[in-house]
C-alpha positions in Angstrom: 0.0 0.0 0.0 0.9 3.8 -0.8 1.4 5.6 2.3 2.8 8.3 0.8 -0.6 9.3 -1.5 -3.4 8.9 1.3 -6.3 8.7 -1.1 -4.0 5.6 -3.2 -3.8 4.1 0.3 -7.8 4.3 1.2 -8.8 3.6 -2.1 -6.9 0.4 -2.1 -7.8 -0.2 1.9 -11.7 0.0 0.3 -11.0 -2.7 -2.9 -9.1 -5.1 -0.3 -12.3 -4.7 1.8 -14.5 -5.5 -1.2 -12.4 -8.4 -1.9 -12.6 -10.5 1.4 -16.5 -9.5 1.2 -16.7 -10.6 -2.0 -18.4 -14.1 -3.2 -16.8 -15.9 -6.1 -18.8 -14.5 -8.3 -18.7 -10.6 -7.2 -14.8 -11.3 -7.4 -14.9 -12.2 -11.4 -16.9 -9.1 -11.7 -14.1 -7.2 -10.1 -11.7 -8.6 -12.3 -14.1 -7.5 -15.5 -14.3 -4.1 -14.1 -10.6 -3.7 -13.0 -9.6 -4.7 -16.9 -12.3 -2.9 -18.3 -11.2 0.3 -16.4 -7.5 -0.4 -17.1 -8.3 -0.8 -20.9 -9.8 2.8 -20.6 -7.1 4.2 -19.2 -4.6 2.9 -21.9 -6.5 4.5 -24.1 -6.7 7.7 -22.6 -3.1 7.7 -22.0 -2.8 6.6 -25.7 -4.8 9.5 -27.1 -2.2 12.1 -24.7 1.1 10.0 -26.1 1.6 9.4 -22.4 3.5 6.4 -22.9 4.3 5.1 -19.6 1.1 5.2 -18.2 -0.4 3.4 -21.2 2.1 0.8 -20.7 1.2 0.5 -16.7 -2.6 0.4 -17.6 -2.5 -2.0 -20.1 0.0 -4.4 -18.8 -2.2 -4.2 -15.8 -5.2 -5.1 -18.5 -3.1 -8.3 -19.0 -2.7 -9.2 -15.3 -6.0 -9.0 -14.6 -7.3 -11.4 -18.0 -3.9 -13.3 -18.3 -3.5 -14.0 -14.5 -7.1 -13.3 -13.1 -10.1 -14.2 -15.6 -8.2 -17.1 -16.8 -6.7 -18.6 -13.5 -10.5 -18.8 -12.7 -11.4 -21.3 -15.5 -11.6 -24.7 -14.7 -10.5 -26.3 -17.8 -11.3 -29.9 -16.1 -14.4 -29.5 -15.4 -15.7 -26.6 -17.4 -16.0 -28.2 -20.7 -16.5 -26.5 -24.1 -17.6 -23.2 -22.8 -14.3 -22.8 -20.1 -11.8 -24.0 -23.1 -13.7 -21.4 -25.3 -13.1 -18.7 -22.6 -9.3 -19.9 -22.1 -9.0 -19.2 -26.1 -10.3 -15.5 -26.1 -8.7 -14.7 -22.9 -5.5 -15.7 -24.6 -6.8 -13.5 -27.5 -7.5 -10.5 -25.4 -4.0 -10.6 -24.0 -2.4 -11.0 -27.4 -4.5 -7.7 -28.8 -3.4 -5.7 -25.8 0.2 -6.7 -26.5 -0.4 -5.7 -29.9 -2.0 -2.6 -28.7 0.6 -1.8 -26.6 3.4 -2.3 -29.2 1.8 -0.3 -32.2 -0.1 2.2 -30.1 -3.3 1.2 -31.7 -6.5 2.0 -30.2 -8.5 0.0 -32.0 -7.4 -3.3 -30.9 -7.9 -1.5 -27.6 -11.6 -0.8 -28.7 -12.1 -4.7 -29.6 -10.3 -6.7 -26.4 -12.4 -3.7 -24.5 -15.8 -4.5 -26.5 -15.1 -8.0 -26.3 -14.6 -8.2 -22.2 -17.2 -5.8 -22.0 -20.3 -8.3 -23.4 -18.0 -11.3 -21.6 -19.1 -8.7 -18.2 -22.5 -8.0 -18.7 -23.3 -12.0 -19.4 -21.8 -12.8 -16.3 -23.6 -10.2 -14.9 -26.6 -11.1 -16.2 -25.9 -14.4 -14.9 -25.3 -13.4 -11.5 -28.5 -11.2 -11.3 -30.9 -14.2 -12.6 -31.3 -17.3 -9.9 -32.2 -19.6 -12.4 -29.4 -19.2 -14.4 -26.8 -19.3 -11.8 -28.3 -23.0 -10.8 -27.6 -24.0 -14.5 -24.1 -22.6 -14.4 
C-alpha cells in the first residue's frame, strides 16, 4: 500500500475490503471491471502520447485477464464453454500486447468490446437465480 498518496492508500484499503466480502462470483466481476477500467485508461493515456502510463494500464489489463479471468477457469471440469473462454482470454492478451506495441487503439476498442459483453453475461448471470443454478 501507498502511504505516501493517502487517497491511493484508502482507495486500495476500500478494494481489499470489497475483496474479502466478496463471493466468487462478485470477485470475477471485479476482475471484468478492474480490466475494463485499465483498458480505458490505456487509451486515454494513448490519445495524450503518455506512454508510460499506457504501458502500466495495459500491462495491468493483461494481469487481470492473463493471471485473473483465466486462473479462474476450470479447464477440467468446465467443458466446451471454459476451453472457449481460455481461447479468447488468450486472444485479449495477445490484442493488448499488440496494442501496446503499435499504439493502436482500436485493438484496444475490440479486447475492450469483447470483455465488456464477456461482463455483462456474467452479470446477467449473477443477477438471474435460475441461471446461476444452470451454471
Amino acid at each position: 500500500m501507498n502511504t505516501n498518496n493517502p487517497t491511493a492508500a484508502y482507495h486500495s484499503a476500500g478494494i481489499e475490503v470489497q475483496a474479502m466480502e466478496a463471493t466468487p462470483h462478485g470477485l470475477i466481476t471485479m476482475l471484468f471491471d478492474g480490466a475494463l477500467l485499465a483498458i480505458k485508461l490505456a487509451k486515454a493515456h494513448m490519445m495524450e502520447n503518455k506512454t508510460i502510463e499506457k504501458a502500466q494500464s495495459i500491462n495491468k489489463a493483461i494481469d487481470i485477464v492473463g493471471s485473473g479471468l483465466r486462473a479462474a477457469l476450470n479447464l477440467k471440469e468446465g467443458g466446451e464453454l471454459a476451453n472457449n473462454l481460455d481461447e479468447l482470454y488468450e486472444y485479449v492478451v495477445m490484442q493488448l500486447l499488440k496494442a501496446n506495441l503499435n499504439n493502436d487503439a482500436a485493438l484496444l476498442d475490440e479486447s475492450y468490446g469483447l470483455l465488456e459483453q464477456l461482463a455483462d453475461a456474467w452479470k446477467d448471470v449473477g443477477t438471474d437465480p435460475a441461471a446461476a443454478r444452470k451454471a
